[in-house]
TORFI-161008 format. One record per residue (C-alpha): x, y, z; residue in one letter; residue number from 0. Coordinates in Angstrom, 3 decimals. Layout:
# residues N
R        X        Y        Z torfi guse
R        X        Y        Z     a  NUM
...
***
This chain:
# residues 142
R        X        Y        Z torfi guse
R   35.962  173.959   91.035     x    0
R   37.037  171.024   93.116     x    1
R   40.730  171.983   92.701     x    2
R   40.023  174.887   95.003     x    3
R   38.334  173.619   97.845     x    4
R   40.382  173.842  101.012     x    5
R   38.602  172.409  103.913     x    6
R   41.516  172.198  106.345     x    7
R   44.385  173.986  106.611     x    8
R   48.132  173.342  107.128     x    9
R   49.481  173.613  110.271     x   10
R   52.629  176.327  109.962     x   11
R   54.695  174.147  111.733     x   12
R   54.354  170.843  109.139     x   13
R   54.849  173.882  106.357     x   14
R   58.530  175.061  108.092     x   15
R   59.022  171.208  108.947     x   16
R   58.235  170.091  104.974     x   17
R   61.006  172.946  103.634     x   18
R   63.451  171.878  106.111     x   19
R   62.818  168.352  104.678     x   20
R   62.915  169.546  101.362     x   21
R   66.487  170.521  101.587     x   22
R   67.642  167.780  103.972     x   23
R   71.370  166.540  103.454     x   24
R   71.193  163.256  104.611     x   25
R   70.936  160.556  101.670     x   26
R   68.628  157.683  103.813     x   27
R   65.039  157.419  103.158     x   28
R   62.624  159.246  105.429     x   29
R   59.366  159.997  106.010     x   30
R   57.313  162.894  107.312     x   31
R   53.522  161.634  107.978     x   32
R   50.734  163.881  108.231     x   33
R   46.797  163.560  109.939     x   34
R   44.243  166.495  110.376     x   35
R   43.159  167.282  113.632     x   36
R   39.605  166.979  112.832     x   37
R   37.978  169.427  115.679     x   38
R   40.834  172.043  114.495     x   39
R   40.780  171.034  111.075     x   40
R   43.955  171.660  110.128     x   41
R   46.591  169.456  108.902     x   42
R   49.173  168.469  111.309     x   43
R   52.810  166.074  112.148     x   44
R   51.860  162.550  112.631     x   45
R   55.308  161.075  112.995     x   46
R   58.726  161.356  111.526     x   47
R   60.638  158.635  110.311     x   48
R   64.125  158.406  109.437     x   49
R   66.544  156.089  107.228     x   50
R   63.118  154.255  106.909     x   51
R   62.032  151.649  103.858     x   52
R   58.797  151.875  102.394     x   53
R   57.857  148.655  103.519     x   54
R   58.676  149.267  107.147     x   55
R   56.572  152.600  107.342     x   56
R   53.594  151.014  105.754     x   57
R   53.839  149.114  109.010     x   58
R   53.596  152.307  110.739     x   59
R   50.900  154.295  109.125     x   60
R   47.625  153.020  110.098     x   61
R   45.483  150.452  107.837     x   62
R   42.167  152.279  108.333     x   63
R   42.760  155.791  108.699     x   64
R   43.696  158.034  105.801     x   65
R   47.092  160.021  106.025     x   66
R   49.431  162.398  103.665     x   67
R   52.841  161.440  103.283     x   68
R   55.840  162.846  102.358     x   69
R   58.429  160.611  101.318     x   70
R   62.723  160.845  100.516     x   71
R   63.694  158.325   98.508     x   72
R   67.099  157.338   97.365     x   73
R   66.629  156.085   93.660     x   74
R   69.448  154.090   92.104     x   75
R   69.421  155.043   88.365     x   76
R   70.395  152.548   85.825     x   77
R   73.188  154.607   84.934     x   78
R   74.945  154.727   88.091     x   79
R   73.075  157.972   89.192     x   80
R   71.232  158.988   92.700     x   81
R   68.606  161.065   92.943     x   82
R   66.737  161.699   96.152     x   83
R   63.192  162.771   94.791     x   84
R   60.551  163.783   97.162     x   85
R   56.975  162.081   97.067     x   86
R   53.594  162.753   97.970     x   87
R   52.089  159.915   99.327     x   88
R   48.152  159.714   99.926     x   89
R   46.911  156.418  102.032     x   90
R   43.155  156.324  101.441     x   91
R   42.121  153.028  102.667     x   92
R   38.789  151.712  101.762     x   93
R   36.642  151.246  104.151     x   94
R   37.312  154.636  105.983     x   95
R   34.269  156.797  107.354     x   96
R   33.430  159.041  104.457     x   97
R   33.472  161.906  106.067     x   98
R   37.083  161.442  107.086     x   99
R   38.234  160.275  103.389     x  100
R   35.963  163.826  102.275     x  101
R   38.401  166.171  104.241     x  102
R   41.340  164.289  103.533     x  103
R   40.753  164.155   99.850     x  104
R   39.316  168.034   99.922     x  105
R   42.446  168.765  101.567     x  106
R   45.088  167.160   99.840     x  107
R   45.573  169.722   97.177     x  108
R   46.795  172.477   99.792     x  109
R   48.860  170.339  101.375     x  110
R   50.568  169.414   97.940     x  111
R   51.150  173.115   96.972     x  112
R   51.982  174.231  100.506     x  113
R   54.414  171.531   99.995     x  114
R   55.619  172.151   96.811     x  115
R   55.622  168.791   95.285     x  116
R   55.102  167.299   91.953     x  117
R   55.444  163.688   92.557     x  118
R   51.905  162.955   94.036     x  119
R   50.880  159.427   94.492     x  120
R   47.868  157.662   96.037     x  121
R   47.022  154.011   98.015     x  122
R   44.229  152.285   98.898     x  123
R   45.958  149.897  101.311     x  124
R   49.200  150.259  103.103     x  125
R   49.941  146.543  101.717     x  126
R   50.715  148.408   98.085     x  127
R   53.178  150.957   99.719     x  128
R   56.822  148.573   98.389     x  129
R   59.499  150.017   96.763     x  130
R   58.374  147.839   93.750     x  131
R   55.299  149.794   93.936     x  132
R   57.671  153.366   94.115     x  133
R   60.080  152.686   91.699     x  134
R   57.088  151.590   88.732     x  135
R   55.274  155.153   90.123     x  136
R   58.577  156.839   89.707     x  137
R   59.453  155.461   86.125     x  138
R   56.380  157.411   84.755     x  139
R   58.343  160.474   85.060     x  140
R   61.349  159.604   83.187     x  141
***
């Protein structure tokens, strides 16, 4: 039953702002970080990052608040290949009020279908967010 709890909603701005990022042309890393507005609950635009590595925005995102991320990342097959897949990104630090980590984690799953992503990862400290860290995430959908 858990799958269907909403507790906050998405802001309709973040859901035009996530399909324009969807289809984005440019071929640099970016970010789009989310928070909820906890007296409105509803899910809203953090920051936007662009031509950003992962180590340099887990620099930006805070270290003791939780936040959603969505994540363009140019992946250098093997093969000689690029692909640009999109990630979901949960930071979930320990050590967070509960309450906060509840709505967060109650709300993640409209936030990943408003967003229309598959690739859904989680953290528990921004230290793990590397590209090391991305690339051994990414592998498991080869």
């Amino acid at each position: 039953m858990s799958g269907t709890l909403v507790v906050c909603e998405v802001d309709e701005s973040v859901t035009a702002l996530l399909k324009k990022f969807r289809f984005r042309k440019e071929t640099t890393n970016a970010a789009i970080v989310m928070k909820i507005d906890m007296e409105k609950q509803l899910i809203v635009l953090d920051e936007e990052h662009e031509d950003i590595s992962l180590e340099d925005l887990s620099n930006e995102i805070p270290a003791h608040q939780p936040r959603y991320i969505v994540y363009s990342y140019k992946l250098n097959h093997d093969d000689g290949r690029v692909s640009y897949p999109l990630c979901f990104i949960f930071s979930s630090p320990t050590g967070c009020k509960t309450e906060q980590n509840m709505m967060y984690a109650g709300s993640k799953n409209e936030l990943v279908k408003a967003a229309g992503l598959t690739k859904i990862f989680e953290i528990r400290s921004t230290d793990e967010l590397t590209e090391e860290w991305l690339k051994g995430r990414l592998a498991l959908f080869h």
